[in-house]
N, C-alpha and C positions, 0 to 999 in steps of 0.2 A: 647692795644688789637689788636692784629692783624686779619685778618677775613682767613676761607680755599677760594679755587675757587670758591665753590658753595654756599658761604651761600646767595648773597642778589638773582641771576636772576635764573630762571631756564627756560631751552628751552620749546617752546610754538608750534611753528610751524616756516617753513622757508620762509624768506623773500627775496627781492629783491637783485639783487650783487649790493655792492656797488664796482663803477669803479674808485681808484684812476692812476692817468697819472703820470708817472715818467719817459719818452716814453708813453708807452699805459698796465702798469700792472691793473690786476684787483685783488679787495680786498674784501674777503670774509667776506660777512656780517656777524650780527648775529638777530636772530627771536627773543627774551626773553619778559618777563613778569616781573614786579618787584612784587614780595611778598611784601605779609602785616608784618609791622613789628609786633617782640614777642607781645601776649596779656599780660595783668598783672594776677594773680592769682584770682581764684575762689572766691564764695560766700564766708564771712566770717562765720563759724560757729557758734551756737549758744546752749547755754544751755537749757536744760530738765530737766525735774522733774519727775519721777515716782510716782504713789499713795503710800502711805504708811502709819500706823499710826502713825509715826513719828511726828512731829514736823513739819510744813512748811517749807521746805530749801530756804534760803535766794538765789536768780537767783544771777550765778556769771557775771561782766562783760562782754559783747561779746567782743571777742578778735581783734585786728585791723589789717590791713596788713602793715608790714612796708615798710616804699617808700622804693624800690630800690638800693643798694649800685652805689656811683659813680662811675662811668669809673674808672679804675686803670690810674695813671699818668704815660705818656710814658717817655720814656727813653731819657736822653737829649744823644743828635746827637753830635756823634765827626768828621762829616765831614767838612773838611774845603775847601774853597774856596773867587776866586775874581774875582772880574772883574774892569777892563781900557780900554776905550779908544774902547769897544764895543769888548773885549779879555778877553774871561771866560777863568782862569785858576782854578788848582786845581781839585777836585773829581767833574765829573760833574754831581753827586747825590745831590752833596748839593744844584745846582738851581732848583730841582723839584718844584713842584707847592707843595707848605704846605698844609697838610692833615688838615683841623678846626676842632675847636673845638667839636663839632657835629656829627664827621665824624670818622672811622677808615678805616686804609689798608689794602691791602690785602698783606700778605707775610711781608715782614720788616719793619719796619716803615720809614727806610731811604732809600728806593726804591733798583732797582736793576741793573744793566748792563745790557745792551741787548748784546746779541754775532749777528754775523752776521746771523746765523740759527735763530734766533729769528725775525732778520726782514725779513728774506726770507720767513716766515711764514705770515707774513702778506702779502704778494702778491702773485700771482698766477704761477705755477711750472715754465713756460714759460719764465719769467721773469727773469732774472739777474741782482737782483739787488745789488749784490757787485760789478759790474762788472759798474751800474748806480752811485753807490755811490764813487766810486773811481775815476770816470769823475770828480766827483768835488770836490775832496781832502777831504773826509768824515776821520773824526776822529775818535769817538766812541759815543755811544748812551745809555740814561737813559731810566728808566720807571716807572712811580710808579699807584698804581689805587687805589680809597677809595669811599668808598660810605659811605652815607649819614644814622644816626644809627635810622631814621624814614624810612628805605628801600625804598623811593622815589626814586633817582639816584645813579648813580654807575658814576665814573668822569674819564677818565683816562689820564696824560701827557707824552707824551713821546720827549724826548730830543735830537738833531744830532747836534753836532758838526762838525764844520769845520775848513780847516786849517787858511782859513780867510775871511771875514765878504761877501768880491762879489762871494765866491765861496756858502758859508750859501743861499744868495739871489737868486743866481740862480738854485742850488738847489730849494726853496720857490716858484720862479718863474715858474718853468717847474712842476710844481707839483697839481693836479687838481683831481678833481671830479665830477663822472658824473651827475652835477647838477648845475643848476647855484650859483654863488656863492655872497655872500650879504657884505657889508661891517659892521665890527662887533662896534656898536657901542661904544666910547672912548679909542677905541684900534686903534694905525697906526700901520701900514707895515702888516695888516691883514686880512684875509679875513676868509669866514663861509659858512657854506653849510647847511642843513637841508634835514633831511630824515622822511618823516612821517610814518606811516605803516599802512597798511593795512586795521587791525581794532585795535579800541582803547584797547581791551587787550595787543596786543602787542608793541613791545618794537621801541620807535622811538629815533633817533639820532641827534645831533648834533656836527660837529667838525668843529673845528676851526686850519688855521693854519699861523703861524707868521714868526716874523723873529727880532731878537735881537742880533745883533755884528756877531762873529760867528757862533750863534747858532739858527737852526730852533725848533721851538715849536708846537708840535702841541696837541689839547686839546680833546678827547671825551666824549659828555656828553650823557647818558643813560635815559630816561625816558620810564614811561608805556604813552602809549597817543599819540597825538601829541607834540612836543618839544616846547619850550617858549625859541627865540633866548636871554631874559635877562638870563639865568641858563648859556650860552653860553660865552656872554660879561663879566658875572662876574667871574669866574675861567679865561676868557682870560687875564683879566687886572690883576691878582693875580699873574697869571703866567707871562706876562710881567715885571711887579714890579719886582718880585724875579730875574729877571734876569737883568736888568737894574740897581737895586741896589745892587745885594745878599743879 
């Protein structure tokens, strides 16, 4: 099941910018609310009887509501890939962070390519950042996003390549926000940030970002509230794994 844009957050009010440093770009936040997920169906209906002189009608059963049909099973993935020696080759789709069990995408199951308009849209017009990414021999970039089908969180990974593993680091290295940043527990080469909001209807953040061979990772998690940095650490290390092992 794939999800549209709008089905789990809807905009609530705007919040703070969030400042990431890649040089000095800033990255447009977002204010959201996580909806409740679907209710189940209504009262079960129930049988009457009308007067008549009839015969007393026997009361039929009340009718039950049936659980739910399961998730449809998704599509097994023909993307291939590998990694050696801290050297992702192959589709770099196939190390997304795994949508669980729990969870669906948004858009394809097997995520998507970023073009470079895609990551220029994440930082602020000023910014050049093809021009930042190319200081450090940037390859190409994934993305995939999936929330959670209890509409708690919305998660999302995004992936950069690089042509090799000190150019990935330093990239990782010069890369910041404006916030102090926490070390993400049972994860190395990583670090975290947290964004609370404003008020507990809206939508607070956390992201996380790494560093695996040639590739930078970085992770956003979406909550209504204040964030819980373990929603954080546990998609970190998921996505670490996947990319350390394939």
């Amino acid at each position: 099941m794939a999800l549209s844009v709008a089905g789990l957050l809807a905009v609530t009010a705007a919040s703070a910018v969030v400042t990431v440093a890649v040089g000095k770009p800033d990255r447009a936040d977002r204010a959201v609310a996580a909806a409740p997920a679907p209710s189940g169906s209504g009262a079960s209906p129930s049988a009457s009887a009308s007067a008549s002189a009839a015969p007393t009608p026997t009361p039929s059963p009340t009718p039950s509501t049936p659980p739910p049909p399961p998730p449809a099973p998704r599509p097994s993935s023909t993307l291939q890939g590998s990694v050696s020696g801290g050297k992702h080759s192959g589709d770099l789709r196939y190390f997304l962070l795994p949508v669980p069990d729990d969870a669906d995408p948004y858009g394809s199951p097997d995520g998507a390519m970023m073009s470079m308009e895609d990551l220029q849209a994440q930082y602020s017009k000023n910014v050049d950042i093809k021009s930042v990414l190319d200081s450090w021999n940037f390859k190409d970039a994934a993305t995939r996003t999936y929330r959670t089908r209890d509409g708690k969180s919305e998660v999302r990974i995004d992936l950069k390549r690089f042509s090799r593993t000190d150019r990935a680091q330093g990239f990782a290295d010069n890369s910041s926000f404006d916030q102090d940043s926490f070390d993400i527990a049972g994860v190395s080469n990583a670090k975290g940030y947290i964004f609370k909001p404003e008020q507990q209807a809206y939508t607070g953040h956390l992201i996380g970002i790494g560093v695996v061979g040639d590739v930078v990772y970085e992770v956003t998690v979406d909550v209504q509230g204040d964030p819980d940095k373990a929603l954080l650490a546990d998609a970190m290390k998921r996505a670490h794994d996947r990319l350390a092992n394939g």
